[in-house]
C-alpha positions in Angstrom: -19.9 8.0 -20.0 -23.3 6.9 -21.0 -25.0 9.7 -23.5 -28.1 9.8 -21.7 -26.6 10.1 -18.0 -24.2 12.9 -19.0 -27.0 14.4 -20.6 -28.9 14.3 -17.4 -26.2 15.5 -15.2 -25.0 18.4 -17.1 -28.6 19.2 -16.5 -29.4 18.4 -13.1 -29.7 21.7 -11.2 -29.2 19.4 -8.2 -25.6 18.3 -8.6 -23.3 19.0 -5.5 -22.0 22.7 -6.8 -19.2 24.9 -5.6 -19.7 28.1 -4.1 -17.8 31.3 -5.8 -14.8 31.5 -3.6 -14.1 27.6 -4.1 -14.5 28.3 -8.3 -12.4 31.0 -8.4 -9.7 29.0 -6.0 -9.8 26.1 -8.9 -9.1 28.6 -11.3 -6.1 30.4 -9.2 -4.8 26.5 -8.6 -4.5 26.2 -12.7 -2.7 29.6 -12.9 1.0 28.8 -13.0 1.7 32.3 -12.1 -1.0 32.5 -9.2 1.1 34.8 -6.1 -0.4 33.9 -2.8 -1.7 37.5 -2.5 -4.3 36.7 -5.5 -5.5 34.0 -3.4 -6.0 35.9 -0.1 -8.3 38.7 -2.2 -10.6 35.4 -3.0 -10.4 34.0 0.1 -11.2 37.3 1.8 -14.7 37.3 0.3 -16.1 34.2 2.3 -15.5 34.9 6.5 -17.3 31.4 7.1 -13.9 30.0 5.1 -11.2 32.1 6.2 -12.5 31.2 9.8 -11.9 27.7 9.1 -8.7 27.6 6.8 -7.3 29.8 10.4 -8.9 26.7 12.4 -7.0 24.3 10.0 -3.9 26.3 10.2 -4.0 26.6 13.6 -4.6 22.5 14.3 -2.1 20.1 15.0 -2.6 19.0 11.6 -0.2 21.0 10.4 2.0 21.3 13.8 2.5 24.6 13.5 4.8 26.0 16.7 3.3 30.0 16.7 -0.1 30.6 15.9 -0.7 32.2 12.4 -2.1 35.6 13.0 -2.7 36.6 9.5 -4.5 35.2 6.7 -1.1 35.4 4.8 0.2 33.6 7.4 -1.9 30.9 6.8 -1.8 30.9 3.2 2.0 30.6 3.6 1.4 27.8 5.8 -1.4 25.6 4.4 0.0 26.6 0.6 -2.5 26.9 -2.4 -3.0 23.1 -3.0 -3.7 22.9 1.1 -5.9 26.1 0.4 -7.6 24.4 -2.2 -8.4 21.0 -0.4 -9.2 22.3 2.0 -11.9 24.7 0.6 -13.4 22.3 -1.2 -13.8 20.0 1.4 -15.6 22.4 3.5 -17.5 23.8 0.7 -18.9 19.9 -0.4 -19.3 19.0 3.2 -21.7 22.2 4.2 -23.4 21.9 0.7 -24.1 18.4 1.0 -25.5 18.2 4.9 -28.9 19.1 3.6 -29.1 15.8 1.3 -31.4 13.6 3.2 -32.5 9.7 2.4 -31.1 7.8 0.4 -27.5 8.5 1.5 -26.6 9.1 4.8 -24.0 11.9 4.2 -22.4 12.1 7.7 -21.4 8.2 7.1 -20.2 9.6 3.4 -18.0 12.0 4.6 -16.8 9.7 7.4 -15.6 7.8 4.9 -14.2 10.2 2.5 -12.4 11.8 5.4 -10.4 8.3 6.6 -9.3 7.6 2.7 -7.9 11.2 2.3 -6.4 11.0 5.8 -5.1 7.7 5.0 -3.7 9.4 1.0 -1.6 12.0 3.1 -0.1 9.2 5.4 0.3 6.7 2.5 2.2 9.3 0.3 4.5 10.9 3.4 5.7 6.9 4.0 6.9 7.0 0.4 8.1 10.2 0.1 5.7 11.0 -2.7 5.2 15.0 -3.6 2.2 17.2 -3.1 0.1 15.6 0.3 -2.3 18.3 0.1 -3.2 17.1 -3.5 -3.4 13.2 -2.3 -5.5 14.4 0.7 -8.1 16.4 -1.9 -7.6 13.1 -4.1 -8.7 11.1 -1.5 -11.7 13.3 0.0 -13.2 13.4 -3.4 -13.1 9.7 -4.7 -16.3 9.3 -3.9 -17.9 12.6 -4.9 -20.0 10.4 -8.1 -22.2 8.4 -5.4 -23.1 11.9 -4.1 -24.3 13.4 -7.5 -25.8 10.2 -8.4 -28.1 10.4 -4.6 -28.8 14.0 -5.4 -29.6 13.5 -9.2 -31.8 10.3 -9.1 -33.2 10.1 -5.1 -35.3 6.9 -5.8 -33.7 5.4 -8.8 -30.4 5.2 -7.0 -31.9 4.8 -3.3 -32.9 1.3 -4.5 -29.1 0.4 -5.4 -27.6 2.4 -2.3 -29.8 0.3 -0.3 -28.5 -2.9 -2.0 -25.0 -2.4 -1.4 -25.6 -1.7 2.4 -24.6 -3.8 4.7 -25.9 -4.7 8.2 -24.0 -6.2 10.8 -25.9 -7.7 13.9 -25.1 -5.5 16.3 -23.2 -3.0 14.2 -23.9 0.1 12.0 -25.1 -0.1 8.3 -22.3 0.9 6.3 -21.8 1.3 2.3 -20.7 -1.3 0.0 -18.9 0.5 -2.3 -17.1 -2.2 -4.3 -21.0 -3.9 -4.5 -22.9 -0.8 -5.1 -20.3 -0.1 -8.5 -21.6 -3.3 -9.6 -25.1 -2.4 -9.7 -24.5 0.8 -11.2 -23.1 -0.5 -14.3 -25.4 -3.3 -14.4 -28.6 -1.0 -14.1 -27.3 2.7 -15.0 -24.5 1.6 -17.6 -22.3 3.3 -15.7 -20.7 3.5 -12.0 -19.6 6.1 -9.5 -16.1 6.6 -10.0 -16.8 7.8 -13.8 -19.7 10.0 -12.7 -17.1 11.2 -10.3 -14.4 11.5 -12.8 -17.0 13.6 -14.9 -17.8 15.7 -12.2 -14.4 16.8 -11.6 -13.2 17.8 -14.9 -16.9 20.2 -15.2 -15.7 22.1 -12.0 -11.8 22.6 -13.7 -9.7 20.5 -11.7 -6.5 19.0 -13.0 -6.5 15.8 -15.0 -4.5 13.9 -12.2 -7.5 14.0 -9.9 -9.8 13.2 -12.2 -7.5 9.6 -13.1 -7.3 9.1 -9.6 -10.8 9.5 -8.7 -11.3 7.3 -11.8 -8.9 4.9 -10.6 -10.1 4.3 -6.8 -12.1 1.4 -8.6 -9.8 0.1 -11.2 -6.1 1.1 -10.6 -5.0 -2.0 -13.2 -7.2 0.0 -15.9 -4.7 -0.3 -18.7 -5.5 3.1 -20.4 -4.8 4.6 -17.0 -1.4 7.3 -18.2 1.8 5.7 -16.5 2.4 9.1 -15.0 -0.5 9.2 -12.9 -0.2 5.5 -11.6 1.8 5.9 -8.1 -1.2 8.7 -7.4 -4.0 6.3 -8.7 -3.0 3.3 -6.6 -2.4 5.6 -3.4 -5.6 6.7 -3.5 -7.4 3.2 -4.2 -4.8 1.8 -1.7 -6.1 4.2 1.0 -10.1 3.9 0.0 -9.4 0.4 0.8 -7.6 1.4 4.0 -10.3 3.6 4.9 -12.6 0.7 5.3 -11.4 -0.8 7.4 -12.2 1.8 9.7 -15.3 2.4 7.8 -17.5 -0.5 7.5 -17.8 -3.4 10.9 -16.3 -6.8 9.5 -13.8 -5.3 7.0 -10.7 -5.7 9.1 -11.5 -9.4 7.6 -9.8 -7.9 4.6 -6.6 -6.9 6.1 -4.8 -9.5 4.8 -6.0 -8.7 1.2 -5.3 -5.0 1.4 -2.1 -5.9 2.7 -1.0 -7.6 -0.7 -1.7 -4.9 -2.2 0.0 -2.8 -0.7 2.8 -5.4 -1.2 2.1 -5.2 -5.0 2.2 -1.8 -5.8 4.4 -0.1 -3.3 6.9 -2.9 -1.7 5.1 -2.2 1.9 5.3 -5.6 4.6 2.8 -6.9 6.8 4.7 -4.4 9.4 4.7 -1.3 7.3 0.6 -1.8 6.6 0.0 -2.1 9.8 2.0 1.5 11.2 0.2 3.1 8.4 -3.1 1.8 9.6 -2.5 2.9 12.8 -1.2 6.2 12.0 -4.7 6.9 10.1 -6.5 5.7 13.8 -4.2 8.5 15.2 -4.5 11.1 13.4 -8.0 10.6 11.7 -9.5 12.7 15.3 -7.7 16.0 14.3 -9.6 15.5 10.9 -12.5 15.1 11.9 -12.6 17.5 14.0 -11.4 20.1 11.8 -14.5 19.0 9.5 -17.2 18.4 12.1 -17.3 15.1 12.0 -17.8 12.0 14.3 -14.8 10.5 14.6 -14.3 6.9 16.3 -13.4 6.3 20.2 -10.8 4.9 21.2 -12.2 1.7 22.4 -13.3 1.3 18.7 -9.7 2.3 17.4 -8.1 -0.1 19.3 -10.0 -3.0 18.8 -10.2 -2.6 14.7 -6.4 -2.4 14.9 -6.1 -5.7 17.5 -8.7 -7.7 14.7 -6.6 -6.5 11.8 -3.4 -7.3 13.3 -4.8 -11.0 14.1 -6.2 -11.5 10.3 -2.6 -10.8 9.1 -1.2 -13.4 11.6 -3.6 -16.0 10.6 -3.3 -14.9 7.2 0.0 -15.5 7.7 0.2 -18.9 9.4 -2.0 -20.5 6.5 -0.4 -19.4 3.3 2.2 -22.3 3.9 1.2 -25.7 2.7 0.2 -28.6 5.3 1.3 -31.3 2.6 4.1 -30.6 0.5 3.6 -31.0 -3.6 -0.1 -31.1 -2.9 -1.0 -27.5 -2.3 0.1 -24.7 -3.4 3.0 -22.9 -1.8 3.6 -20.4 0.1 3.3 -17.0 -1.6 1.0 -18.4 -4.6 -2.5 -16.6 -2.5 -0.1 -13.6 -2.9 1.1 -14.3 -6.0 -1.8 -15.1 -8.1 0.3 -15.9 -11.4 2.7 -18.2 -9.8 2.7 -21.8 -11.4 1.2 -25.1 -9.2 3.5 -27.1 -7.5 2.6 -29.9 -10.2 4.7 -28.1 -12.7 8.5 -29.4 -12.8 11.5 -27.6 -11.7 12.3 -26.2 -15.3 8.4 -24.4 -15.8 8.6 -23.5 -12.2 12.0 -21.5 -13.0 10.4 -20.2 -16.5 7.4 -19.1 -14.7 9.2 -16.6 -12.1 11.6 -15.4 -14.9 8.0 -14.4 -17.2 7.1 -12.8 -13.2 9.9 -10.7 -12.9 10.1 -7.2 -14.3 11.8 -6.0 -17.7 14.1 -4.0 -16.5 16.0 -7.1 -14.3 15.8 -9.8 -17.3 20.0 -9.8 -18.3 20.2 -9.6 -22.3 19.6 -12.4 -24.5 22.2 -15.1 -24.3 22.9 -14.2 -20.7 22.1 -17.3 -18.2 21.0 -15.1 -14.8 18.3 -18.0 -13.2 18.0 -20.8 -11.1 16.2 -23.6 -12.8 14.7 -24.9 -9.6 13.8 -21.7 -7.9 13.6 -19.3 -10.6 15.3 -16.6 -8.7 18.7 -15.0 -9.4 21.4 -17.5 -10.2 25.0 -16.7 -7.7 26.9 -15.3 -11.0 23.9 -12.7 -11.8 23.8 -11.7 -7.6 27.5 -11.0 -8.1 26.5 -8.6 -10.9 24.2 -6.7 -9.0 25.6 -6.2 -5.6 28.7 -4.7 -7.8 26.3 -2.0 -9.1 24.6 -1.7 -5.8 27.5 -1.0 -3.6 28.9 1.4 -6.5 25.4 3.2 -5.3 26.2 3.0 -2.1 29.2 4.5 -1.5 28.5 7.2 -3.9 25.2 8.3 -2.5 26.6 7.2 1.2 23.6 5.1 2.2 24.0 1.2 3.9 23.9 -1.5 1.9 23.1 -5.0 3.7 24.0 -8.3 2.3 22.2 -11.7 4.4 23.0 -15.4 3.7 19.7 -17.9 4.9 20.9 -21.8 4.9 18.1 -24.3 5.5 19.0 -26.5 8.6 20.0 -29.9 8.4 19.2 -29.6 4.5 21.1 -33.0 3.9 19.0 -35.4 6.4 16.0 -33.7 5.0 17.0 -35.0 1.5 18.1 -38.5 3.5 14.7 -39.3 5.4 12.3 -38.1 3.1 13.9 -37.6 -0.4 15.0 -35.6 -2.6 11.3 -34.3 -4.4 10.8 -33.2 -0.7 14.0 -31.2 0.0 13.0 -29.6 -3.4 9.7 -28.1 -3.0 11.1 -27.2 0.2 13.6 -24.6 -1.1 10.8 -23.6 -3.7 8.7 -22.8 -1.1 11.1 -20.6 0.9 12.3 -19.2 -1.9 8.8 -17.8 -3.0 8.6 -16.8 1.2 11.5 -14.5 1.1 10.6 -12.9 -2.6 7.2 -12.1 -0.9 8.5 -10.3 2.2 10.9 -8.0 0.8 10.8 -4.5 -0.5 10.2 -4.1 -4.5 14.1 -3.3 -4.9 15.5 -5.6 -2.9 17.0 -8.7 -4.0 16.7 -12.3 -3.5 18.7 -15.1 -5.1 20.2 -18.8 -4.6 23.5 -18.6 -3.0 24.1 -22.0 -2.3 22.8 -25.7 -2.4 20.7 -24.8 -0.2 21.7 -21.1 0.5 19.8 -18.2 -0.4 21.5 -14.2 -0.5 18.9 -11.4 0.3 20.2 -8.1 -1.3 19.1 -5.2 0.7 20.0 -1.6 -0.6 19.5 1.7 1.5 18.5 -0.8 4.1 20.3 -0.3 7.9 21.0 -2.8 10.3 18.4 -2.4 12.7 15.8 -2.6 9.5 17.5 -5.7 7.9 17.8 -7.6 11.4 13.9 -6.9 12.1 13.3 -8.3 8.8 16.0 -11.6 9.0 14.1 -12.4 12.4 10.7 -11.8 11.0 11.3 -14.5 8.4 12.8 -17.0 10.5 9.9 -16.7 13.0 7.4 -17.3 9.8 9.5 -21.3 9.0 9.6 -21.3 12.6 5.7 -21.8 12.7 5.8 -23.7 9.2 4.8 -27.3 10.1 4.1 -29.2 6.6 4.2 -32.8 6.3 5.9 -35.1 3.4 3.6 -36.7 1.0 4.2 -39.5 2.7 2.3 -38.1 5.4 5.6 -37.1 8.1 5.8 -34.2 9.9 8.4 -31.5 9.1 9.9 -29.1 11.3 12.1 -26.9 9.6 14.4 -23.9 10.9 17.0 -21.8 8.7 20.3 -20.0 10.2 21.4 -16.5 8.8 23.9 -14.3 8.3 23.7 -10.8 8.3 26.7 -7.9 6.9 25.8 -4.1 7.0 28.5 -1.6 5.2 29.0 0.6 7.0 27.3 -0.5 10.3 28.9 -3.5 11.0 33.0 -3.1 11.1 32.6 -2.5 7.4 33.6 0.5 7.1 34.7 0.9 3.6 33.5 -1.9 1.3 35.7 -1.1 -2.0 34.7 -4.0 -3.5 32.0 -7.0 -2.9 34.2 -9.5 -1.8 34.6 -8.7 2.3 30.6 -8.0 2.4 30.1 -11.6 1.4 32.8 -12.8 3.6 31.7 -11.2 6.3 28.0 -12.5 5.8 29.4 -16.1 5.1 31.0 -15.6 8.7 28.0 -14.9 10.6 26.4 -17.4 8.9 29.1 -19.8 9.9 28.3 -18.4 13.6 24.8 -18.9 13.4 25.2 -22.5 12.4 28.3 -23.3 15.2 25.6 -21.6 17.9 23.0 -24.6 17.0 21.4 -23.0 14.1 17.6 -21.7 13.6 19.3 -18.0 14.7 20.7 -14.9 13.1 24.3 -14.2 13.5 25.7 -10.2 12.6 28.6 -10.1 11.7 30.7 -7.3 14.3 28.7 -8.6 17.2 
């Protein structure tokens, strides 16, 4: 931090401060042998707070069946990082009512509220540990613009009202992303490292203080590996939150999206039930913590304009002219090569993409030099190591063949170059639509095998006809200017769920895949065939 400013603050008599109980909380939290007891002595000492950790208890929040009658009770229930959250969060919020202009501190909270909201939902979808700390993570990303509006009223007015937006016939809402950009250009610093400050003088753990580092800069390279799944939940969700936040942002969807793409494996489908699981449960939360939440007009239209953005988002990431534009999957893939590049560089380039820990050692040929994804021999490999995990940890493992339809008249009528950036294309289509541990590689000529482990039959069908209803609207034309209409068949095996019972080796998966794609194709094609059905 810059000398002067964290001279300032540790100064400032005005900083957002923590009441007695909420210090003595922190200290408990870093006690590894804290009992629960020691924490009900503290929390005994404020009524205004044990009235509303028994109001939080009580909520549906926490879905409680019988009532908690006891302060132990709820102690036992909301546990000492709940405890913790959720004291500081009603401590900051009561503190912080009386801060007048420049920063509108019910919008603030608002705010803070959705993105720790959306930290617990994000981190129960992927089974991550601690919510209660993700939930405090979240709440307090932000606490740095608050010091800074308390510390420096008209200094930092004149940048709070530079980042502020306002929409014709909507609220003003916060820039946050823009208003960290002043910061640094006129104070040397930014709000997130203010914030990070903040919470390491009040005592709480160094995970927090990287997360509420890394809402702004989750890619920061000195950011500890450890903390990196906590840092990107909590800058996912900020991200999430506004689009609840701030009229307009549901623009954004389809960027926030690939991110969650990036860092967690999450779909188009999976962004979207976590976005509307924030609109669901954000009205507990904000009434637990006094705060306007949003109707439910205004909840269902953000989630009808974010859905559409994702569709249209969707619809133009394919290319209109084939080796002309970039394909499909380079938006979301920034460091994929151009189309100009030949077949070799374009297979070099998605090798250098993929992660260390799937590169076969030196000597080992695993790639397809026109796609760049797994070559048949290296697939082989891995579905022998995934269905060794399958049947000792007794979870389904799903194997799907996609063919390209009438791959050889596509070559005939329009060549060869064409018929090549074709399978390119789809190729970079089904990498960017499945989870991070799934598989994708080329079966066949024109053939590609999707790996799917832990992944059921219901799950992998909704996925297989989610891709083929993507091609299905995929209308490119030829250079030479003709119109393409392009459809693919699959075939889809589950072990155990369809017929497979007891896969002891990968041979009758593949069969079994190979038949339903066989059925797909005798059907007409431009379907999905399971085998068992």
């Amino acid at each position: 931090m810059h000398a002067e400013l964290e001279r300032r603050l540790s100064f400032c008599g005005n900083l957002p401060s923590l009441p007695a109980v909420a210090i003595q909380i922190i200290e408990l939290a870093n006690n590894p042998d804290v009992h629960l007891n020691d924490v009900a002595r503290v929390v005994a000492m404020d009524p205004a707070l044990v009235t509303k950790l028994f109001r939080a208890a009580n909520s549906p929040l926490y879905g409680l069946r019988r009532k908690a009658a006891n302060l132990r009770q709820v102690l036992n229930l909301l546990g000492l990082q709940g405890t913790l959250a959720l004291a500081l969060g009603f401590s900051l919020m009561a503190s912080s009512r009386g801060v007048g202009a420049p920063l509108d501190a019910e919008q603030f909270w608002r705010r803070s509220l959705l993105a720790a909201t959306a930290c617990r939902i994000l981190g129960g979808r992927l089974a991550m540990k601690n919510l209660e700390e993700l939930f405090l993570a979240g709440l307090l990303h932000g606490i740095g613009i608050l010091a800074l509006a308390i510390m420096m009223p008209e200094q930092y007015g004149e940048l709070l009202t530079a980042a502020t937006d306002h929409p014709v016939g909507g609220a003003a809402t916060l820039d946050c992303e823009r208003l960290a950009r002043l910061e640094r250009e006129r104070l040397e610093i930014d709000h997130a490292r203010v914030g990070s400050w903040l919470l390491q003088r009040w005592g709480l753990p160094d995970e927090l203080c990287h997360a509420v580092l890394g809402a702004l800069y989750p890619g920061d390279a000195e950011l500890p590996e450890r903390y990196r799944p906590l840092v990107e939940c909590v800058a996912l969700s900020v991200r999430l939150a506004d689009i609840w936040a701030r009229p307009g942002y549901w623009q954004q969807s389809p960027r926030v999206a690939e991110l969650a793409r990036q860092w967690f494996g999450l779909g188009a489908d999976d962004y979207v039930e976590i976005l509307e699981a924030v609109g669901a449960k954000f009205p507990e939360i904000a009434d637990l913590f006094q705060i306007k939440a949003l109707d439910a007009a205004e909840v269902a239209g953000i989630l009808e304009q974010a859905r559409e953005a994702l569709a249209i988002r969707q619809a133009r990431s394919w290319p209109t002219t084939l080796g002309k534009r970039a394909l499909p999957g380079d938006e979301a893939q920034p460091a994929s090569p151009p189309a100009s590049l030949p077949a070799a560089a374009l297979g070099a380039a998605a090798r250098a993409d993929r992660p260390a820990a799937s590169i076969p050692a030196p000597g080992y040929y695993a790639f397809d030099a026109l796609t760049g994804l797994f070559n048949r021999q290296h697939l082989d490999e891995i579905l022998r190591r995934e269905l060794a995990n399958a049947r000792s940890q007794h979870w389904p493992l799903s194997v799907a063949l996609l063919s390209l339809d009438d791959y050889r008249q596509l070559n005939e009528l329009h060549g060869r170059t064409t018929g090549d950036q074709v399978l390119i294309a789809l190729g970079r289509l089904f990498g960017g639509n499945i989870r991070r541990h799934d598989v994708v590689a080329r079966y066949g000529d024109a053939t590609f095998a999707l790996l799917l482990p832990a992944c059921g039959l219901e799950a992998a069908r909704c996925l297989l006809e989610r891709l083929l209803a993507l091609i299905r609207a995929w209308e490119p034309t030829s250079e030479g200017g003709a119109s393409l209409r392009l459809t693919v068949s699959a075939g889809l095996a589950t072990c155990p769920d369809t017929g497979l019972a007891d896969c002891a080796s990968t041979e009758p998966l593949l069969e079994a895949a190979e038949r339903a794609l066989r059925d797909a194709r005798r059907a007409g094609g431009d379907r999905l065939a399971v085998y068992g059905e």
